[in-house]
Backbone and ligand atoms as CSV (ligand in chain L), in Angstrom:
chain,resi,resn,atom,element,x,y,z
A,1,UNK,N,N,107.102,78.279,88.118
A,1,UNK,CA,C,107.785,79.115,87.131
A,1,UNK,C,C,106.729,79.781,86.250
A,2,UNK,N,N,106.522,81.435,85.689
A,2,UNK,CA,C,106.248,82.105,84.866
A,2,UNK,C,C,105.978,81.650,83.900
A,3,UNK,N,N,105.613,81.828,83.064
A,3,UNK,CA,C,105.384,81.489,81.496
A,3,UNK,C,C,107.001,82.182,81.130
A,4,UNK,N,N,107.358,83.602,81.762
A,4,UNK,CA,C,108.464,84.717,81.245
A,4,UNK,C,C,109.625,83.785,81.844
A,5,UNK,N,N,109.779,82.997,82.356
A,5,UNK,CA,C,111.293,82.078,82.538
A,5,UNK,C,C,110.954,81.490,81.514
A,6,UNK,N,N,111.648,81.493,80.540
A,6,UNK,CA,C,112.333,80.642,79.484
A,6,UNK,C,C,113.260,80.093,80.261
A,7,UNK,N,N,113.418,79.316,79.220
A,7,UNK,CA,C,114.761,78.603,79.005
A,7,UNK,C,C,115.582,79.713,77.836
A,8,UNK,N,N,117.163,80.345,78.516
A,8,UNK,CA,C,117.449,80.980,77.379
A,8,UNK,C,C,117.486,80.613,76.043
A,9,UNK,N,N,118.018,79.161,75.771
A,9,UNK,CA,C,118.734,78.956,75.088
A,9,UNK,C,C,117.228,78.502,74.100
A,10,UNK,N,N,116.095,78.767,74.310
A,10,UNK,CA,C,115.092,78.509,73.760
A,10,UNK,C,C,114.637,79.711,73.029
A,11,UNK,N,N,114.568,81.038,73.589
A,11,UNK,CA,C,114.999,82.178,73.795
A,11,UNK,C,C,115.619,82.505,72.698
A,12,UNK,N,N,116.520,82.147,72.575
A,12,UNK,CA,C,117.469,82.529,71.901
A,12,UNK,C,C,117.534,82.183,70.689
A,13,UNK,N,N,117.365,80.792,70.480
A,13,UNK,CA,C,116.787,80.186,69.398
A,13,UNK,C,C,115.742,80.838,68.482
A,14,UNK,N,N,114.774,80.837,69.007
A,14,UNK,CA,C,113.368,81.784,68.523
A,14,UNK,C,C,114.137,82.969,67.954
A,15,UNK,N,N,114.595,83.685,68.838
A,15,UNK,CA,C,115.163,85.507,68.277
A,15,UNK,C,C,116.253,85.512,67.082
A,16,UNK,N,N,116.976,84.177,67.331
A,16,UNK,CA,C,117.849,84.046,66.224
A,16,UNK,C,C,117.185,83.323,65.112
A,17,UNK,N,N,116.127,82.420,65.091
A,17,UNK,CA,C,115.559,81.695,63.802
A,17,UNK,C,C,114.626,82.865,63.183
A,18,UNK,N,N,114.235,84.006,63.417
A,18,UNK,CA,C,113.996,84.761,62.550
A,18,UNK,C,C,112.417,84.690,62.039
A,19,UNK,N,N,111.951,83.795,63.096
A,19,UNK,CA,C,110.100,83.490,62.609
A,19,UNK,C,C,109.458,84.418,63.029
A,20,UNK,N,N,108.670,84.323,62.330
A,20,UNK,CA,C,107.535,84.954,62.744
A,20,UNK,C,C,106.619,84.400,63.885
A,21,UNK,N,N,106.790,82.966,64.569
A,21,UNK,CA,C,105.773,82.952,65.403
A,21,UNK,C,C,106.808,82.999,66.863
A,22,UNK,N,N,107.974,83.384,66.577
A,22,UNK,CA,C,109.020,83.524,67.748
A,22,UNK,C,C,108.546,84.944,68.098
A,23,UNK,N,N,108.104,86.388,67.862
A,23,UNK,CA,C,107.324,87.219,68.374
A,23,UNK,C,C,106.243,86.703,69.208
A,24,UNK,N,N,105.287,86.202,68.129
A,24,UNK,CA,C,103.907,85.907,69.225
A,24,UNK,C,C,104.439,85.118,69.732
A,25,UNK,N,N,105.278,83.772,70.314
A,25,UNK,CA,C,105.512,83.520,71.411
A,25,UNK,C,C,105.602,83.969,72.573
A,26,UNK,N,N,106.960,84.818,72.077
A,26,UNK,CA,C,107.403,85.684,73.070
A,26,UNK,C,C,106.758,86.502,73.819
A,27,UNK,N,N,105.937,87.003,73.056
A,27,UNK,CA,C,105.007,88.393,72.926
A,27,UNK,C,C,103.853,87.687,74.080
A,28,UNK,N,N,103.762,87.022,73.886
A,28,UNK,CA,C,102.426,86.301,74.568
A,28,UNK,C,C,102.306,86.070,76.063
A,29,UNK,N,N,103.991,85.998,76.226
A,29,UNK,CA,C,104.176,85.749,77.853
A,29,UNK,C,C,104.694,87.332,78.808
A,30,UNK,N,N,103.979,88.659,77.966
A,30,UNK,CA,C,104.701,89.496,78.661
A,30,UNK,C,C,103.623,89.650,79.592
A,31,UNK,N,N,103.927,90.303,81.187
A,31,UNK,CA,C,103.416,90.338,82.041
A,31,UNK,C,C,103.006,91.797,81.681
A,32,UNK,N,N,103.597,92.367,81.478
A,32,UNK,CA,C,103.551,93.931,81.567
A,32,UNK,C,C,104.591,94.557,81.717
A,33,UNK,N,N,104.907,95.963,81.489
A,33,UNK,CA,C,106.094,96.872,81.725
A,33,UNK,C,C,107.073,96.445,83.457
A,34,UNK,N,N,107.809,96.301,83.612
A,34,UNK,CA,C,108.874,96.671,84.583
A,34,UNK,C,C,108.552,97.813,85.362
A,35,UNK,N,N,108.260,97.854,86.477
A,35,UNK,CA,C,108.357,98.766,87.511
A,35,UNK,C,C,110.096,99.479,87.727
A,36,UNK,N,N,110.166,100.447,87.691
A,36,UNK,CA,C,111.814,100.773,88.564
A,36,UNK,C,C,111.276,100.939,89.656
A,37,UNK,N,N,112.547,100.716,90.488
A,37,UNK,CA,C,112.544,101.154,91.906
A,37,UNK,C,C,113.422,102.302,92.106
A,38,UNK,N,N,113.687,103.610,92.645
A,38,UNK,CA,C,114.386,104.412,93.184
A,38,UNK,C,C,115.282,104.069,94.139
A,39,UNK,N,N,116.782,103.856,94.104
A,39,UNK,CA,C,117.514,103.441,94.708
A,39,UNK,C,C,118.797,104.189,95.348
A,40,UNK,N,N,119.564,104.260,96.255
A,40,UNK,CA,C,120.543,104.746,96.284
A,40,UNK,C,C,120.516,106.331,96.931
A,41,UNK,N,N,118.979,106.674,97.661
A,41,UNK,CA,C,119.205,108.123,98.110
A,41,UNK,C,C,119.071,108.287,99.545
A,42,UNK,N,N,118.672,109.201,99.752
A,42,UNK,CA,C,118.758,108.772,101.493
A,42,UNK,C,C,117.218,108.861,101.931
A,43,UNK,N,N,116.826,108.223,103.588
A,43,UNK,CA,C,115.921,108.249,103.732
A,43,UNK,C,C,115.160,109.259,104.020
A,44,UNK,N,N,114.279,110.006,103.800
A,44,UNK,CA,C,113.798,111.529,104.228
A,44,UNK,C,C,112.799,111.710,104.884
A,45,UNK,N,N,112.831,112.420,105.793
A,45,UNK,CA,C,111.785,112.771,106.473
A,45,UNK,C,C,110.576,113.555,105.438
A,46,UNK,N,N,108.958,113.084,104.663
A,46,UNK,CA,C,108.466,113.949,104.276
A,46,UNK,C,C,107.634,114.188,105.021
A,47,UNK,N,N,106.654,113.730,105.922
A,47,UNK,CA,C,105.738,114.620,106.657
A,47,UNK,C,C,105.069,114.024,107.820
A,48,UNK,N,N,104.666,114.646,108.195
A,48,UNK,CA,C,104.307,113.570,109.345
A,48,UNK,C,C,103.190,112.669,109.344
A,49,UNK,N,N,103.311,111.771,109.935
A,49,UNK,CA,C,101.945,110.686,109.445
A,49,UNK,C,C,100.670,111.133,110.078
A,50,UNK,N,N,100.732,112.349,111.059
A,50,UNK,CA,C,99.144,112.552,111.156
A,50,UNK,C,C,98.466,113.530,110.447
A,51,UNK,N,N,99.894,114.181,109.496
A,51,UNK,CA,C,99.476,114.799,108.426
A,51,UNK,C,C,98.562,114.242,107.342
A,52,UNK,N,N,98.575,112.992,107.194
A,52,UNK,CA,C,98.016,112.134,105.899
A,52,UNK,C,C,97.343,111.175,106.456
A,53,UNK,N,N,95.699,111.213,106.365
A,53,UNK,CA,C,94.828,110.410,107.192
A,53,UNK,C,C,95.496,109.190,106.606
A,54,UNK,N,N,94.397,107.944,106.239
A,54,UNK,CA,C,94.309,106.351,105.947
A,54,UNK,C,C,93.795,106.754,104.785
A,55,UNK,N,N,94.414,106.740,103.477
A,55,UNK,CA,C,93.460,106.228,102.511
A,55,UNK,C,C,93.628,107.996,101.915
A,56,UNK,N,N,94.450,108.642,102.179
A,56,UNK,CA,C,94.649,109.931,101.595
A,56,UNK,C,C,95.887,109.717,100.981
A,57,UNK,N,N,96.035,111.286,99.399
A,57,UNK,CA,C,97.418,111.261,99.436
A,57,UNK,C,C,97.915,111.955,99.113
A,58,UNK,N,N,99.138,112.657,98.646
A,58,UNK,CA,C,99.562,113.676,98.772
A,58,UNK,C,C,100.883,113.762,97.410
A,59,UNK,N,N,101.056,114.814,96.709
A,59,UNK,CA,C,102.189,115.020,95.617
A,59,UNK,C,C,102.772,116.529,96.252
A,60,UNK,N,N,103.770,115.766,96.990
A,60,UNK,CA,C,105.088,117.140,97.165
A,60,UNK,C,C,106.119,117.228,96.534
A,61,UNK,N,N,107.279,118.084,96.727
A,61,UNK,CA,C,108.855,117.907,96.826
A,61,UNK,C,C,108.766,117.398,98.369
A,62,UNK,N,N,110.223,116.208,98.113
A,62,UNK,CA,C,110.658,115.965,98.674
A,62,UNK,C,C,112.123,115.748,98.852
A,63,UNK,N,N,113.012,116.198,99.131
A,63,UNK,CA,C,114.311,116.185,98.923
A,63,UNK,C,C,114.750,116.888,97.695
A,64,UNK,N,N,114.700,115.973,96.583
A,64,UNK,CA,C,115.188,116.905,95.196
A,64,UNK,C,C,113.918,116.579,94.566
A,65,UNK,N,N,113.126,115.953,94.913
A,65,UNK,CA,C,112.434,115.024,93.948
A,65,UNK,C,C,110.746,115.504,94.148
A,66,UNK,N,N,110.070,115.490,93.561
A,66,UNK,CA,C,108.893,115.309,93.299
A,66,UNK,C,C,107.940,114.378,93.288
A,67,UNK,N,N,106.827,113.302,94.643
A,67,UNK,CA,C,106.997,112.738,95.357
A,67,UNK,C,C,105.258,112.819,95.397
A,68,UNK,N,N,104.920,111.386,95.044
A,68,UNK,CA,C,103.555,110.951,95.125
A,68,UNK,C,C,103.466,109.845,96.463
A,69,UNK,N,N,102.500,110.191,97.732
A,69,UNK,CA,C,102.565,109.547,98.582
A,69,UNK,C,C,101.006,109.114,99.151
A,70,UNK,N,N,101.408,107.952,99.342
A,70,UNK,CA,C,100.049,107.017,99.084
A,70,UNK,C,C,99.848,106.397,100.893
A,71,UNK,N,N,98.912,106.822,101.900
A,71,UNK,CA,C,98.670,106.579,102.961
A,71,UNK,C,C,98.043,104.872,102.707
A,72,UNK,N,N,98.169,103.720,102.744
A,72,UNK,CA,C,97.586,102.625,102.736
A,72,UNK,C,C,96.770,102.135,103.681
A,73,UNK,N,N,97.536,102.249,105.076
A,73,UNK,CA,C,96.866,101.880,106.206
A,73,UNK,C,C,97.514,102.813,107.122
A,74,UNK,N,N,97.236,102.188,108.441
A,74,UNK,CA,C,98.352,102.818,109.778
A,74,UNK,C,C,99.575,103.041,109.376
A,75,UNK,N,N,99.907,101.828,109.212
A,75,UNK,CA,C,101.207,102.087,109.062
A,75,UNK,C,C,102.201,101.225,107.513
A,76,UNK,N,N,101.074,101.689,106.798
A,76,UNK,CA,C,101.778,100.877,105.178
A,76,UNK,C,C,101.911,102.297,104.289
A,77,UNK,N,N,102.405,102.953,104.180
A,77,UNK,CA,C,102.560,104.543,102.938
A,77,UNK,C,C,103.492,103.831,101.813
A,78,UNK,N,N,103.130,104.144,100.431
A,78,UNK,CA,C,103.493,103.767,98.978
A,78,UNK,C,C,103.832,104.710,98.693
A,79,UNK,N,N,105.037,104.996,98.452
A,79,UNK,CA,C,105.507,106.870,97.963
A,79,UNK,C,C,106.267,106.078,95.719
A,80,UNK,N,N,106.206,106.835,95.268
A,80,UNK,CA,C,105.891,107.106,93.888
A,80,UNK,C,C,106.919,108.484,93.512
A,81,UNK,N,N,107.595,108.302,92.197
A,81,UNK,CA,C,108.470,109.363,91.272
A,81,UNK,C,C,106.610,109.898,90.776
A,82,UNK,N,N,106.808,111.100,90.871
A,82,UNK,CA,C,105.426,112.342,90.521
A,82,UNK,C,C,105.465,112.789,89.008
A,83,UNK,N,N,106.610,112.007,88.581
A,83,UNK,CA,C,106.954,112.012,86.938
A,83,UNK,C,C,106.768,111.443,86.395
A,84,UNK,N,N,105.598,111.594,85.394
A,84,UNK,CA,C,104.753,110.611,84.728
A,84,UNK,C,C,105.308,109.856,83.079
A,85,UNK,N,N,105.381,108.803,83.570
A,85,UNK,CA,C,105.878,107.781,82.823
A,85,UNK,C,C,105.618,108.101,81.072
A,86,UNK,N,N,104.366,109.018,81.068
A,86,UNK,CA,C,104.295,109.293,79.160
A,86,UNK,C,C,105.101,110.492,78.545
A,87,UNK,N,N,105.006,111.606,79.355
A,87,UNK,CA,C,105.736,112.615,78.563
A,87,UNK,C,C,106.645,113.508,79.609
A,88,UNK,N,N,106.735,113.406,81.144
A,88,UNK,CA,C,107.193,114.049,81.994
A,88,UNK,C,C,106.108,114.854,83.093
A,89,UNK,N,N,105.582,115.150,82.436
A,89,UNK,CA,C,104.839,115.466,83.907
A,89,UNK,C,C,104.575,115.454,84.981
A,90,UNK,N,N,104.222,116.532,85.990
A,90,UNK,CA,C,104.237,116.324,87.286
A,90,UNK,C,C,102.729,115.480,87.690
A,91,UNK,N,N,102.587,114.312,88.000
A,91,UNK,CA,C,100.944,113.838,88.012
A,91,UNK,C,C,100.714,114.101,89.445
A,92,UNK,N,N,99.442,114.366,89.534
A,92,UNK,CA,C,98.889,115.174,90.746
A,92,UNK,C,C,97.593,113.485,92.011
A,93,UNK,N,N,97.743,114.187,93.029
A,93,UNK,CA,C,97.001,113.030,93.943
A,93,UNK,C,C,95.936,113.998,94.500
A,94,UNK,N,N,94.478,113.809,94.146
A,94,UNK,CA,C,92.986,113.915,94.609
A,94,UNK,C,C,93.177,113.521,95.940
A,95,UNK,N,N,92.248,114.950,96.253
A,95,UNK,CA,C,91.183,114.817,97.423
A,95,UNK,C,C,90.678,113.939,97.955
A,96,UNK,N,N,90.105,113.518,96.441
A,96,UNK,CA,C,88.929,112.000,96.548
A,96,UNK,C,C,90.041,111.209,96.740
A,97,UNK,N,N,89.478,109.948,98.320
A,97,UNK,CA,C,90.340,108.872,98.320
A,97,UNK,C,C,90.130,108.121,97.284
A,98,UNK,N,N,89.096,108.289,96.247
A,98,UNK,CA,C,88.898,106.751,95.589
A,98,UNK,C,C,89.296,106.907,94.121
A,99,UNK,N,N,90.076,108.645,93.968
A,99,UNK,CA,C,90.741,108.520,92.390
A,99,UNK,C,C,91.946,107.842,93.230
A,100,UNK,N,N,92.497,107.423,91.579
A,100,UNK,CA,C,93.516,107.305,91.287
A,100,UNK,C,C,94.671,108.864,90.988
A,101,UNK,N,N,96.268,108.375,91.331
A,101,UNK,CA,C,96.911,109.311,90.511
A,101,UNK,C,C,96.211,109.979,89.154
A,102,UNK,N,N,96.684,110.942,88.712
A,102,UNK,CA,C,95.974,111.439,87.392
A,102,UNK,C,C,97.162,112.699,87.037
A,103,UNK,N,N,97.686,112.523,86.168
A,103,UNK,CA,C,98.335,113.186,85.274
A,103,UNK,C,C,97.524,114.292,84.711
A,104,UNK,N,N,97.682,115.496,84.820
A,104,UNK,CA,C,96.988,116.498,83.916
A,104,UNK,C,C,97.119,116.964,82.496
A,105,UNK,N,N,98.375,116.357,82.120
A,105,UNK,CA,C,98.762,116.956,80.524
A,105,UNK,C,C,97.776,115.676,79.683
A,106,UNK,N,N,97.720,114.919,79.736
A,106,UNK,CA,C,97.042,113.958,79.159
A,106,UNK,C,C,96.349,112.519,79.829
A,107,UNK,N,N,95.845,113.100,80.750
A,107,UNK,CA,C,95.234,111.734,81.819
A,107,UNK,C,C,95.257,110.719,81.888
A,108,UNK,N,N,96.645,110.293,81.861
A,108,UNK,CA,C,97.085,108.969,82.311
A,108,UNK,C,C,96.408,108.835,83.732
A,109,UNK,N,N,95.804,107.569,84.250
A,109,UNK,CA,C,96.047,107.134,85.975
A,109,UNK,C,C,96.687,106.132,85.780
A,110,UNK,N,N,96.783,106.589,87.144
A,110,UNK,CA,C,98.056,104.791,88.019
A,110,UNK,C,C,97.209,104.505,89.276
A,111,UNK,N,N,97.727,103.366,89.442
A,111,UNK,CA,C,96.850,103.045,90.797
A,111,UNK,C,C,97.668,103.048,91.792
A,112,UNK,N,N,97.233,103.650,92.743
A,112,UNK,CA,C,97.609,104.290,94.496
A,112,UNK,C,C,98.622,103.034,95.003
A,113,UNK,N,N,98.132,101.717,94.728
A,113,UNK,CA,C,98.659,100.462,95.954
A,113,UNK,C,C,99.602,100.235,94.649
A,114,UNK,N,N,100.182,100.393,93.269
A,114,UNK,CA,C,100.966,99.664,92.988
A,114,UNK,C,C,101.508,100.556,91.716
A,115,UNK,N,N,101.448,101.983,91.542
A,115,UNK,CA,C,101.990,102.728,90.661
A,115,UNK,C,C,101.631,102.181,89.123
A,116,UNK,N,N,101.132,100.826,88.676
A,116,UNK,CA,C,100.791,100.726,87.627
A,116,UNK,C,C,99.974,102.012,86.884
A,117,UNK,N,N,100.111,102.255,85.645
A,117,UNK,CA,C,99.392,102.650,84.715
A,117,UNK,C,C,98.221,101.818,84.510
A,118,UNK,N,N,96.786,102.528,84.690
A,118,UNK,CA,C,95.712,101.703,84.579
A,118,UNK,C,C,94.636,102.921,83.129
A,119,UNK,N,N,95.159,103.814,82.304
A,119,UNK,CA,C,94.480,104.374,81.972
A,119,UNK,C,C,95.430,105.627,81.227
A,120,UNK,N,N,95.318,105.589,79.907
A,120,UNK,CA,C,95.755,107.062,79.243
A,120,UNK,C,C,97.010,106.571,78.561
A,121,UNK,N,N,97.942,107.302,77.690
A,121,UNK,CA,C,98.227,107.400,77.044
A,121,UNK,C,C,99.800,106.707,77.938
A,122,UNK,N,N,99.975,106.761,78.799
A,122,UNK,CA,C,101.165,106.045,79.827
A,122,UNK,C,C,101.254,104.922,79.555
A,123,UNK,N,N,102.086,103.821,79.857
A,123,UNK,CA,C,102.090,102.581,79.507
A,123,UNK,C,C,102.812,102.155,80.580
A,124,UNK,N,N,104.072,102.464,81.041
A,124,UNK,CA,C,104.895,102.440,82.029
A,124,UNK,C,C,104.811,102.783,83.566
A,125,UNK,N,N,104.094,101.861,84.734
A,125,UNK,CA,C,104.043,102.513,85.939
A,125,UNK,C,C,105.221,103.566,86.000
A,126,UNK,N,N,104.696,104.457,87.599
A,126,UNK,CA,C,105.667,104.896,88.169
A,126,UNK,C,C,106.680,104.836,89.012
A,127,UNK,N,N,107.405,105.118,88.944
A,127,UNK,CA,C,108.888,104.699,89.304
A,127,UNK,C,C,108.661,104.705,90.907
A,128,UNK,N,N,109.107,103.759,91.506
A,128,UNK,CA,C,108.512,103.364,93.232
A,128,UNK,C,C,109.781,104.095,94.147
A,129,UNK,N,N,109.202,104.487,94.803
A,129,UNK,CA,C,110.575,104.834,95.876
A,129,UNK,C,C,109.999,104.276,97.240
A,130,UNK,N,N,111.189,103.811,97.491
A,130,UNK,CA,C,110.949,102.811,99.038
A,130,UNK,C,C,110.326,103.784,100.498
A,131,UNK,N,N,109.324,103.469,100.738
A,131,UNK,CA,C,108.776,104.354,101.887
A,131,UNK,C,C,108.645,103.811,103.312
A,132,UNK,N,N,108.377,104.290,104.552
A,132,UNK,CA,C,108.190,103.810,105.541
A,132,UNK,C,C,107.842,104.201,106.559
A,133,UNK,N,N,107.673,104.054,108.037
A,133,UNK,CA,C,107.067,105.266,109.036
A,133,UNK,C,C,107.794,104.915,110.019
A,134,UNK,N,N,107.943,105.907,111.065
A,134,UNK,CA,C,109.393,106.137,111.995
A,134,UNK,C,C,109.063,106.973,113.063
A,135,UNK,N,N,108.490,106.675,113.886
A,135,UNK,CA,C,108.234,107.813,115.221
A,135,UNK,C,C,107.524,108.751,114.735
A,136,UNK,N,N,106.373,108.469,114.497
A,136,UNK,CA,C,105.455,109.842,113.656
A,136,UNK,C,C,105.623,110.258,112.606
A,137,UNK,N,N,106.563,109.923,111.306
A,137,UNK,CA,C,106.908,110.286,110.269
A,137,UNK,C,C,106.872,109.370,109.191
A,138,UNK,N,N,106.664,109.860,108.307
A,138,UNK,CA,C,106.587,108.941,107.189
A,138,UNK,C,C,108.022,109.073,106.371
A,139,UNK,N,N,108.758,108.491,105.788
A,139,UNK,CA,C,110.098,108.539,105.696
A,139,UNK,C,C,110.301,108.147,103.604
A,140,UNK,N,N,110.792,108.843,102.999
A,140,UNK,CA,C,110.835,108.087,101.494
A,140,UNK,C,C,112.674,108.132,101.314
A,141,UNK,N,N,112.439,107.434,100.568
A,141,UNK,CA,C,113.985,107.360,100.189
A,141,UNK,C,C,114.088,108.301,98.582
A,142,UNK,N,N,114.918,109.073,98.561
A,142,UNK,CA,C,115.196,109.857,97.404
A,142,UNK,C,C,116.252,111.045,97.657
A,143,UNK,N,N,116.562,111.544,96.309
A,143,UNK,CA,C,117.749,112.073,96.192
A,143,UNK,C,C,117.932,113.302,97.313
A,144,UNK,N,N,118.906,113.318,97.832
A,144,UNK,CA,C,119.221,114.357,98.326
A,144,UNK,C,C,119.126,115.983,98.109
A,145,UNK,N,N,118.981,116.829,98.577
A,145,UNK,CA,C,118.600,118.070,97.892
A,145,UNK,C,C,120.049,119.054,97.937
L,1,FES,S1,S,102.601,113.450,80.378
L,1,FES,FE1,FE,101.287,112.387,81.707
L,1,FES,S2,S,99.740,111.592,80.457
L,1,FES,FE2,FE,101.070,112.614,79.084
């Protein structure tokens, strides 16, 4: 078990006794922000996988959506919401395999294998959308267009 499983009713206690060291308790066991996941759209064809070497990546539209896609291996692709967690922005994916995402309005990065925010004014990874590969294609799940 986490440090972040409480016991509610311990939990609860703390938030309702009104201390001051019921914050830094609390406070102490956060892991970090919550990832979302993108749920509920359909699967899409975005490009083909010999389009996107190993270790390349790419920010399109895809369906309705705007779509950070992360080549891992053969056959592992990390696709990403391209809407950056601090103020909206579209964050953009380098040439260079070895940046990170990078936001241009205020240079937040995230990192490629896990959408975290590692840098800038962001705090909140990016929102994950479920990806996968399919007879030559790399496939994301997102909204319909
Ligand atoms: S909008 Fe992306 S860093 Fe501010």
């Amino acid at each position: 078990m986490s440090c972040c499983q409480h016991n509610p009713s311990r939990r609860t206690f703390l938030a309702a006794s009104g201390l001051a060291t019921a914050a830094v308790t609390l406070g102490a066991c956060s892991s970090g922000p919550e990832q979302e996941t993108f749920s509920g759209g359909v699967r899409t064809q975005a490009l083909k996988l010999d389009e996107l070497p190993v270790g390349k990546a790419i920010q399109q539209a895809v369906g309705g959506d705007q779509i950070l896609i992360y080549r891992e291996s053969d056959e592992t692709v990390r696709a990403y919401s391209a809407v950056c967690t601090h103020q909206g922005c579209i964050v953009g994916a380098s040439e260079d395999t070895t940046d990170p995402f990078i936001c241009p309005c205020h240079s937040s990065k995230f990192d490629k294998t896990t959408g975290e925010a590692i840098a800038g004014p962001a705090q909140l990874p990016l929102t994950k959308h479920n990806a996968s590969t399919e007879d030559g294609w790399i496939l994301v799940e997102v909204e319909p267009k």
